[in-house]
N, CA, C and O atoms as a GROMACS GRO file, in nm:
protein
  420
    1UNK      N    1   1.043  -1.098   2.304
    1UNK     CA    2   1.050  -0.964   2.247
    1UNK      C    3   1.190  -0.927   2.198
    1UNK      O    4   1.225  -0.809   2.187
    2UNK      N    5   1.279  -1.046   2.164
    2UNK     CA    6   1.393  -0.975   2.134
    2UNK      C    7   1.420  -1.030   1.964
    2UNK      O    8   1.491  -1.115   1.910
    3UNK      N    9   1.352  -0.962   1.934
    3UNK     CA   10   1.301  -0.941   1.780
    3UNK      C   11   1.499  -0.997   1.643
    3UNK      O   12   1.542  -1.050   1.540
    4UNK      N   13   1.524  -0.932   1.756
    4UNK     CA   14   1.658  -0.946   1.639
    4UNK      C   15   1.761  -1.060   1.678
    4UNK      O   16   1.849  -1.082   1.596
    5UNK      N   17   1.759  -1.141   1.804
    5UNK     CA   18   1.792  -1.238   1.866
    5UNK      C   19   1.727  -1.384   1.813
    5UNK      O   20   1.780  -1.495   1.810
    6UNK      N   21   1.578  -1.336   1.769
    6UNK     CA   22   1.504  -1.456   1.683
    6UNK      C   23   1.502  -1.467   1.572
    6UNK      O   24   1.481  -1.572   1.510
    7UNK      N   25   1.534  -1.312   1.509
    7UNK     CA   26   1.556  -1.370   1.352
    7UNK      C   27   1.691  -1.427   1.284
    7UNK      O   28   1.708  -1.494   1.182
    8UNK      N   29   1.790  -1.368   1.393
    8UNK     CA   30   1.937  -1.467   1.359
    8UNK      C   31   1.927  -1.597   1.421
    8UNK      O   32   1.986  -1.697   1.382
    9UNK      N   33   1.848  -1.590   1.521
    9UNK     CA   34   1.856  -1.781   1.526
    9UNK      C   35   1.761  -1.854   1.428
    9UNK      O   36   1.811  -1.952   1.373
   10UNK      N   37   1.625  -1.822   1.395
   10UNK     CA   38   1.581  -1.855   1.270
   10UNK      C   39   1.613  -1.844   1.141
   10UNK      O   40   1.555  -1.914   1.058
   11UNK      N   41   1.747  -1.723   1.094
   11UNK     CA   42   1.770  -1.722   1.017
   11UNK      C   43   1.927  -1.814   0.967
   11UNK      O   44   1.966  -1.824   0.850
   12UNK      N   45   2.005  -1.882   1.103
   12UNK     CA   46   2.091  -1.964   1.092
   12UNK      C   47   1.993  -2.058   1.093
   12UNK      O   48   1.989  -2.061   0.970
   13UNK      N   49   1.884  -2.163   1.136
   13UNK     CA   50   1.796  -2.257   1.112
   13UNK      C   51   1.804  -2.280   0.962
   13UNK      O   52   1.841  -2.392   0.927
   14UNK      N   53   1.778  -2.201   0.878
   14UNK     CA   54   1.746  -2.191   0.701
   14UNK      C   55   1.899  -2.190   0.654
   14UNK      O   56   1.928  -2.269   0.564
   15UNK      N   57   2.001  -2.109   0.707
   15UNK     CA   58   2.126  -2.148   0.661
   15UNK      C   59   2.175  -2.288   0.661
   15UNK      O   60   2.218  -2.356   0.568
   16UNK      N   61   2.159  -2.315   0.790
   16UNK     CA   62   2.193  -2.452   0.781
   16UNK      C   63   2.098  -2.589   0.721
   16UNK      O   64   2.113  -2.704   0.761
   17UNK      N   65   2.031  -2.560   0.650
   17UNK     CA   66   1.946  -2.665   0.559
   17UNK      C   67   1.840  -2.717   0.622
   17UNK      O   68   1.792  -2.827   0.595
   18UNK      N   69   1.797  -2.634   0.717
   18UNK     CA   70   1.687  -2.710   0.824
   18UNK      C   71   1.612  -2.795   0.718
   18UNK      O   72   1.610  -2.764   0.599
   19UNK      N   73   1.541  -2.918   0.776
   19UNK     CA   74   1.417  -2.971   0.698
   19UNK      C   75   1.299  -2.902   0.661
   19UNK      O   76   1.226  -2.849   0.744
   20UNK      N   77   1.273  -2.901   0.519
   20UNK     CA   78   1.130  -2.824   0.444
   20UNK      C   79   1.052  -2.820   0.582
   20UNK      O   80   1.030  -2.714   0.641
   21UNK      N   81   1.015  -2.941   0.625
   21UNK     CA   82   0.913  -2.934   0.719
   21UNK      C   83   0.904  -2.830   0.834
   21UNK      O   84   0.804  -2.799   0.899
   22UNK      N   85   1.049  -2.775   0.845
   22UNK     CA   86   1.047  -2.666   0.993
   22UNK      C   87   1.045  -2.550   0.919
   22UNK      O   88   0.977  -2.459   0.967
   23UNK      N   89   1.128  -2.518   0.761
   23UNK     CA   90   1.187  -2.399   0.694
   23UNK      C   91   1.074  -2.314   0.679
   23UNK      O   92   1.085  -2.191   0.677
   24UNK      N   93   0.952  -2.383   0.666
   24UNK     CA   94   0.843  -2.263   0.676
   24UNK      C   95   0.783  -2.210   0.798
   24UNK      O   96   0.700  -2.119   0.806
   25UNK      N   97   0.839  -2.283   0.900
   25UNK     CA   98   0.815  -2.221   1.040
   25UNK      C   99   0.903  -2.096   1.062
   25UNK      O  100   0.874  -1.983   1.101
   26UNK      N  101   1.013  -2.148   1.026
   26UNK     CA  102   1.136  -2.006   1.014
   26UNK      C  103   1.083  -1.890   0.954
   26UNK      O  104   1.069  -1.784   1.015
   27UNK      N  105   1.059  -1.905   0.857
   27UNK     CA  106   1.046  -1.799   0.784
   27UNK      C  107   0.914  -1.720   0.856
   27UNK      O  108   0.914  -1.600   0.881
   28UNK      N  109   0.790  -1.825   0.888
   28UNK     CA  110   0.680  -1.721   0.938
   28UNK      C  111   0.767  -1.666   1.047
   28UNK      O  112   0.825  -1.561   1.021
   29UNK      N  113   0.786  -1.723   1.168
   29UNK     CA  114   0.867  -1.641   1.312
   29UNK      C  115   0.942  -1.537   1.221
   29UNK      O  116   0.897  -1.423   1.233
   30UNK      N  117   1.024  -1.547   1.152
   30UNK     CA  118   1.140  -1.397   1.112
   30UNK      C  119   0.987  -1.340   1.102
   30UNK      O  120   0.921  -1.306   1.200
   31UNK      N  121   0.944  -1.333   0.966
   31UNK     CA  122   0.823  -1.282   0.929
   31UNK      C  123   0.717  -1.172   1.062
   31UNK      O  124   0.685  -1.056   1.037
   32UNK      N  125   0.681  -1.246   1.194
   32UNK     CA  126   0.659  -1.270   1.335
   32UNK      C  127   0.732  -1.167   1.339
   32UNK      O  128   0.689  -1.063   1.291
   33UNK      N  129   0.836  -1.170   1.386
   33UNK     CA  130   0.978  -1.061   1.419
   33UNK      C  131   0.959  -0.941   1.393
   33UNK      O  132   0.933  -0.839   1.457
   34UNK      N  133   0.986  -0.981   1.237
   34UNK     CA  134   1.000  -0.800   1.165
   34UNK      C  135   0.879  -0.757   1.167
   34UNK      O  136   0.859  -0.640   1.136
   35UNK      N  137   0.791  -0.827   1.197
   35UNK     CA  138   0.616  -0.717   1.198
   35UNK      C  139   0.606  -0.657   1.428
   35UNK      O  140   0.561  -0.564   1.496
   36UNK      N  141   0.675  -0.777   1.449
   36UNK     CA  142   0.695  -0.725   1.638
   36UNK      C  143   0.768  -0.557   1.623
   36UNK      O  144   0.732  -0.454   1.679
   37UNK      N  145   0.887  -0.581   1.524
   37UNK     CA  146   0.969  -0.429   1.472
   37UNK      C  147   0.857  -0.328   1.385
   37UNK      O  148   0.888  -0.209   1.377
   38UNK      N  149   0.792  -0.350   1.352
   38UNK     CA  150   0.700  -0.283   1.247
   38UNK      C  151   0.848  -0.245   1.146
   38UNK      O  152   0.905  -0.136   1.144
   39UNK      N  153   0.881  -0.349   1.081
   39UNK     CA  154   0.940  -0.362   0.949
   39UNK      C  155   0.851  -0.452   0.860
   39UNK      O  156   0.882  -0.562   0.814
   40UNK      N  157   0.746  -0.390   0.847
   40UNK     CA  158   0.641  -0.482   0.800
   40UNK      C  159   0.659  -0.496   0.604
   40UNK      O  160   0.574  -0.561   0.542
   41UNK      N  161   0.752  -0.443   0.546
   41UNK     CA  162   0.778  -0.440   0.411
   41UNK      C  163   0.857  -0.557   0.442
   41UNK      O  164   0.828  -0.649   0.366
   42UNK      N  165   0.954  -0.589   0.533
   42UNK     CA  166   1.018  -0.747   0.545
   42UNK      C  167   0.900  -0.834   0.633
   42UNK      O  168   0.880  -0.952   0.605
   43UNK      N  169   0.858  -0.797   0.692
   43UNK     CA  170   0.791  -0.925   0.726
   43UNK      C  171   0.711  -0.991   0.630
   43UNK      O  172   0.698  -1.113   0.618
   44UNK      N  173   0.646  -0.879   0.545
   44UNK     CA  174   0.545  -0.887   0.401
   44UNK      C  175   0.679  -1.025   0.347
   44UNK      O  176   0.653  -1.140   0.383
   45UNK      N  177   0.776  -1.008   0.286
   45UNK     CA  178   0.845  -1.087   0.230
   45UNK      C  179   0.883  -1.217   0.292
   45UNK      O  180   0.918  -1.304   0.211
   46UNK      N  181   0.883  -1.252   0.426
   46UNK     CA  182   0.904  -1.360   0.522
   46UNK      C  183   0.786  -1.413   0.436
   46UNK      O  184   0.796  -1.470   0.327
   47UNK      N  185   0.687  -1.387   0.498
   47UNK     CA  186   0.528  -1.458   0.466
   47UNK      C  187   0.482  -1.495   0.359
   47UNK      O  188   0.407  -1.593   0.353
   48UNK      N  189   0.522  -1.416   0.239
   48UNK     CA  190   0.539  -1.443   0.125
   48UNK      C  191   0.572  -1.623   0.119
   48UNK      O  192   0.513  -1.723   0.079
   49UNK      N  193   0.748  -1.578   0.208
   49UNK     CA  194   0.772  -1.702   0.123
   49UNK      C  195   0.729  -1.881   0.207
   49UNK      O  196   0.746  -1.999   0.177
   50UNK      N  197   0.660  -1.794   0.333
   50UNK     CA  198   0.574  -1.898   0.404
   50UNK      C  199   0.478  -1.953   0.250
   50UNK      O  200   0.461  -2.075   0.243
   51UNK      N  201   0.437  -1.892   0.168
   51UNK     CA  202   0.313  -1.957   0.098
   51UNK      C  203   0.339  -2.061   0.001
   51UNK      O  204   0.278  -2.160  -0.041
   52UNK      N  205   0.493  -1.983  -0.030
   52UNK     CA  206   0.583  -2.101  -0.176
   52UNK      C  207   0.594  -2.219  -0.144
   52UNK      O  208   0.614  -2.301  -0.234
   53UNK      N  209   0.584  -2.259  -0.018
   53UNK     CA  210   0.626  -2.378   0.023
   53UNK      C  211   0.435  -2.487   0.038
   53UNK      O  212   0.336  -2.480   0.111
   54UNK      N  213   0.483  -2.573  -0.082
   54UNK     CA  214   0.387  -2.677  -0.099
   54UNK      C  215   0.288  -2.732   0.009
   54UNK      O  216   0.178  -2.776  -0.025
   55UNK      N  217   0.324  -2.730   0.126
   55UNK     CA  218   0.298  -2.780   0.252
   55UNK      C  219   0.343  -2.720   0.376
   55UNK      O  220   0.447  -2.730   0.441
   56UNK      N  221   0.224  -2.647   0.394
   56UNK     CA  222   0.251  -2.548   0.501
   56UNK      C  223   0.164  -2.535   0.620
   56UNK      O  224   0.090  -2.453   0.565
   57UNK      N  225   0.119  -2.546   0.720
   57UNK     CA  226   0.070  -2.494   0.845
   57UNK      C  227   0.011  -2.371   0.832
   57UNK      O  228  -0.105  -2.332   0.833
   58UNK      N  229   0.124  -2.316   0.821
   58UNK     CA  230   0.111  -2.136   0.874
   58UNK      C  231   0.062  -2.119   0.724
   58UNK      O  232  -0.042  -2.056   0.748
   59UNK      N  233   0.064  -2.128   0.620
   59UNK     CA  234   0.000  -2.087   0.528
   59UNK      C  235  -0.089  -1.966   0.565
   59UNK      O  236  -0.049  -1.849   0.567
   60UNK      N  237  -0.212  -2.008   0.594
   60UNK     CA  238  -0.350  -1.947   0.677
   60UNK      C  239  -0.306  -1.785   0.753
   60UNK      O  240  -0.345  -1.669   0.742
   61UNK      N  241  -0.199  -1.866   0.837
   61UNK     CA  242  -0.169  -1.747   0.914
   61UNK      C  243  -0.050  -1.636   0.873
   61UNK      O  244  -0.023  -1.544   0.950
   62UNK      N  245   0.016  -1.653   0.752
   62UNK     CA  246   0.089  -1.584   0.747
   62UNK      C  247   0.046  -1.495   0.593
   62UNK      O  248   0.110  -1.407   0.535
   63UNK      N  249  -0.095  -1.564   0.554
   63UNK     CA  250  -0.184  -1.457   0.502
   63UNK      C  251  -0.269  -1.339   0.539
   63UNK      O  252  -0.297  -1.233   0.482
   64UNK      N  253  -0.308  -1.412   0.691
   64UNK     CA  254  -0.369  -1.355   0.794
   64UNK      C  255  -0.252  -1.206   0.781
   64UNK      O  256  -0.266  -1.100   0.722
   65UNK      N  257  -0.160  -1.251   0.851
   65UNK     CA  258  -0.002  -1.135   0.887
   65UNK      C  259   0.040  -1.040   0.792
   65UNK      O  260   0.076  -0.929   0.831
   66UNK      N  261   0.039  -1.084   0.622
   66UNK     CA  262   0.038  -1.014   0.503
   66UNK      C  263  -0.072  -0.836   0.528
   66UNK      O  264  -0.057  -0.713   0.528
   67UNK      N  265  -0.192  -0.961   0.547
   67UNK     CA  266  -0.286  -0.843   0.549
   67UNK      C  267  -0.297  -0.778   0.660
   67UNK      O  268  -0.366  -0.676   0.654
   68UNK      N  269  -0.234  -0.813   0.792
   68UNK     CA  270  -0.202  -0.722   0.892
   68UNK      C  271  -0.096  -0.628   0.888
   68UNK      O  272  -0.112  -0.534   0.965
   69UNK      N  273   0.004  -0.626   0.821
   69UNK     CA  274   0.132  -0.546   0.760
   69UNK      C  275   0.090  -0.438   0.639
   69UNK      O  276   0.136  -0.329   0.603
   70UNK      N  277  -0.018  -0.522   0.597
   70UNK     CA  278  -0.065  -0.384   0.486
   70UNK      C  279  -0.131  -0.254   0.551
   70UNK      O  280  -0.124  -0.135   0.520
   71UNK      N  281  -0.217  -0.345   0.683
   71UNK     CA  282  -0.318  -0.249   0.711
   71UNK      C  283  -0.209  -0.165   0.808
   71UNK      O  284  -0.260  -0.055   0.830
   72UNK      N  285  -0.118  -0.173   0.854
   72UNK     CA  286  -0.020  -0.136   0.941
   72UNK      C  287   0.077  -0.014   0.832
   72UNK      O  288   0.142   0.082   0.875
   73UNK      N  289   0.064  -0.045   0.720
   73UNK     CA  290   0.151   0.021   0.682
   73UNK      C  291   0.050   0.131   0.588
   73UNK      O  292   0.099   0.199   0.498
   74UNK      N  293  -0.133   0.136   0.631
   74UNK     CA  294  -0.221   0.243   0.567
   74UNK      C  295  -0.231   0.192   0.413
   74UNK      O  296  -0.211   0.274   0.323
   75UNK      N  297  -0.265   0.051   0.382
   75UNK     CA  298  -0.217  -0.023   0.227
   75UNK      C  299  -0.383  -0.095   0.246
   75UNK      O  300  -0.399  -0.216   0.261
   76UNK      N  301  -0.497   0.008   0.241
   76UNK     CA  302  -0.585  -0.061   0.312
   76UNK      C  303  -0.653  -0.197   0.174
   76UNK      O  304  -0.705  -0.306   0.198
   77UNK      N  305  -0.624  -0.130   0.030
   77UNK     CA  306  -0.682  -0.253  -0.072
   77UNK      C  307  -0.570  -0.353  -0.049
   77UNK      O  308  -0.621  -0.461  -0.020
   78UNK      N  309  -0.425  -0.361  -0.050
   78UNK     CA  310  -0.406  -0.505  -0.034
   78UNK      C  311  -0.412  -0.534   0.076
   78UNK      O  312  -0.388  -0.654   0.062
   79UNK      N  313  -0.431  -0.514   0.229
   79UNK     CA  314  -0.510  -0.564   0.335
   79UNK      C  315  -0.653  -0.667   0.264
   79UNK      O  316  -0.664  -0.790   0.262
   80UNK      N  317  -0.736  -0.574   0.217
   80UNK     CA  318  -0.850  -0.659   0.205
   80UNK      C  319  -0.829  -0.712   0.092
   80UNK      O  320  -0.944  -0.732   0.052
   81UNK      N  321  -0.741  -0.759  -0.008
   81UNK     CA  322  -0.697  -0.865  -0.095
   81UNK      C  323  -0.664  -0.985   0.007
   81UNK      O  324  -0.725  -1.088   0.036
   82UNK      N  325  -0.551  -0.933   0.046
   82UNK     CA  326  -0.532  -1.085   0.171
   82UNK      C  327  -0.591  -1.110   0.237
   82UNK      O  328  -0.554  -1.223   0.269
   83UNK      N  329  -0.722  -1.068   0.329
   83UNK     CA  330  -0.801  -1.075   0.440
   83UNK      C  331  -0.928  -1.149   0.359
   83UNK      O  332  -0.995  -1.238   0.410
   84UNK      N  333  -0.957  -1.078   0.180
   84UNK     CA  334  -1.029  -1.191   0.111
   84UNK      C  335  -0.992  -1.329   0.087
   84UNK      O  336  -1.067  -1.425   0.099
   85UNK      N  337  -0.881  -1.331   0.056
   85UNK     CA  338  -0.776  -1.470   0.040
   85UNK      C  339  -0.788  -1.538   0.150
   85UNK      O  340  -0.858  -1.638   0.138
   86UNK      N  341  -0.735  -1.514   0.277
   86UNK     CA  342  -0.797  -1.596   0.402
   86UNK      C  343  -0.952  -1.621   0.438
   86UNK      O  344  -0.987  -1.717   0.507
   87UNK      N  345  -1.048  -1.518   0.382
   87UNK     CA  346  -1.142  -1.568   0.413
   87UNK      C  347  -1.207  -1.732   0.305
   87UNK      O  348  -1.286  -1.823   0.328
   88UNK      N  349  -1.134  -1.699   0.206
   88UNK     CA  350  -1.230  -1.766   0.071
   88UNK      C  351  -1.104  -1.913   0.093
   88UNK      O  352  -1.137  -2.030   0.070
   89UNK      N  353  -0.991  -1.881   0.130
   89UNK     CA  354  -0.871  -2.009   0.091
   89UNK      C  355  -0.859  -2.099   0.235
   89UNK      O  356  -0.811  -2.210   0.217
   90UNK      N  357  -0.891  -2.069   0.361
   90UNK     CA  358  -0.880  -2.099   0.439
   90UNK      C  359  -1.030  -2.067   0.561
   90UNK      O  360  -1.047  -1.959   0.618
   91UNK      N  361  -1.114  -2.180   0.575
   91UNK     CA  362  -1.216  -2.143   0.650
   91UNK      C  363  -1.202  -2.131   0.771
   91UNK      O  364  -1.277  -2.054   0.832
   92UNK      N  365  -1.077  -2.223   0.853
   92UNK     CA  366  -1.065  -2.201   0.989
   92UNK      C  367  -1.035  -2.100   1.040
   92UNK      O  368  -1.030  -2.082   1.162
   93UNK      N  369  -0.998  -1.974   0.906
   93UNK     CA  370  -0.926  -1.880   0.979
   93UNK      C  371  -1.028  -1.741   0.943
   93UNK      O  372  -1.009  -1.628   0.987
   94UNK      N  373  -1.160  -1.793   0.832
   94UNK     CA  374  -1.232  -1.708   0.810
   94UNK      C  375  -1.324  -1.624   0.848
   94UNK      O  376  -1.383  -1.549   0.769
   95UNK      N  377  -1.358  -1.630   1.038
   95UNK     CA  378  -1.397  -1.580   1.114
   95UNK      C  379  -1.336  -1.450   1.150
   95UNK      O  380  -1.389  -1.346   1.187
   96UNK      N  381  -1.206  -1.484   1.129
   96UNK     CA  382  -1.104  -1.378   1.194
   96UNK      C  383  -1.041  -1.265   1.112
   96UNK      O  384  -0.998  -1.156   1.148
   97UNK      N  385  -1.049  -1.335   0.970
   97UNK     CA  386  -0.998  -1.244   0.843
   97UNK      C  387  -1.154  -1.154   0.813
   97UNK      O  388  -1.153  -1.047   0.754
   98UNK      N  389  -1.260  -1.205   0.854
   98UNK     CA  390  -1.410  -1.104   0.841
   98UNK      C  391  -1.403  -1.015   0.909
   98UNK      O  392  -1.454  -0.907   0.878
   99UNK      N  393  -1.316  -1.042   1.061
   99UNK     CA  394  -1.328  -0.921   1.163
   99UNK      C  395  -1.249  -0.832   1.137
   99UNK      O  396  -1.284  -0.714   1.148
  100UNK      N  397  -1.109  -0.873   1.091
  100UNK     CA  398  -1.016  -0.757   0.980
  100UNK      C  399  -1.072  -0.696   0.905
  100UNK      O  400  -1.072  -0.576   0.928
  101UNK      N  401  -1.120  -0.728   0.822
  101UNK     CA  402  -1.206  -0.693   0.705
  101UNK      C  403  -1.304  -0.574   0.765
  101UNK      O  404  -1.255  -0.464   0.738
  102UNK      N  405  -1.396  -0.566   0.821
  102UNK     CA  406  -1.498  -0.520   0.873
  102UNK      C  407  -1.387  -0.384   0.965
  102UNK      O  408  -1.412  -0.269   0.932
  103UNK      N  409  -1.294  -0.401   1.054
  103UNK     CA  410  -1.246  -0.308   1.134
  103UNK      C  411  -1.135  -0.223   0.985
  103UNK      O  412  -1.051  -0.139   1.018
  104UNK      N  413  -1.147  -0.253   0.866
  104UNK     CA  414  -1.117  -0.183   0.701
  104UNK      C  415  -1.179  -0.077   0.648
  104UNK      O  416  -1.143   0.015   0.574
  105UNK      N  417  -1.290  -0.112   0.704
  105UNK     CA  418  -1.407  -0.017   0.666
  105UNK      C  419  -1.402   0.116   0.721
  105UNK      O  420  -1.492   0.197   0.694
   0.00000   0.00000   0.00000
């Protein structure tokens, strides 16, 4: 829970050239962080740039987080833009982006 303790150590990780392969882990955790702060207009931008990256993990989930920051911030159509995007782009996670979806309504 110490929100600002993890995003300077994740955010020296990316300073220092971490490998592609971890740099999108960084970015979701900051991302993680600033939505733990409800600075969810930066976390929106962490996650973002979780997606630019060609090869990603968190992809899934930091679409999932997009559309949890919208609905957090009363942004209820792009909530269910991203919560459609996880359901239709990612099936493992499309159980969970339906139950978002549905608690939209």
């Amino acid at each position: 829970r110490d929100f600002d303790t993890a995003i300077q150590g994740f955010q020296a990780l990316l300073n220092a050239s971490v490998d592609e392969s971890l740099a999108d882990n960084c970015h979701y955790w900051i991302g993680e962080s600033y939505y733990g702060q409800k600075k969810y207009s930066e976390a929106i931008k962490e996650f973002d740039e979780v997606l630019k990256f060609k090869k990603s993990e968190k992809k899934a989930d930091a679409e999932l987080m997009i559309g949890n920051s919208y609905a957090a911030m009363g942004q209820k159509d792009a909530a269910r833009k991203a919560y459609d995007t996880v359901a239709s782009k990612y099936p493992a996670q499309a159980k969970k982006a339906q139950e978002k979806l549905s608690k939209l309504k």
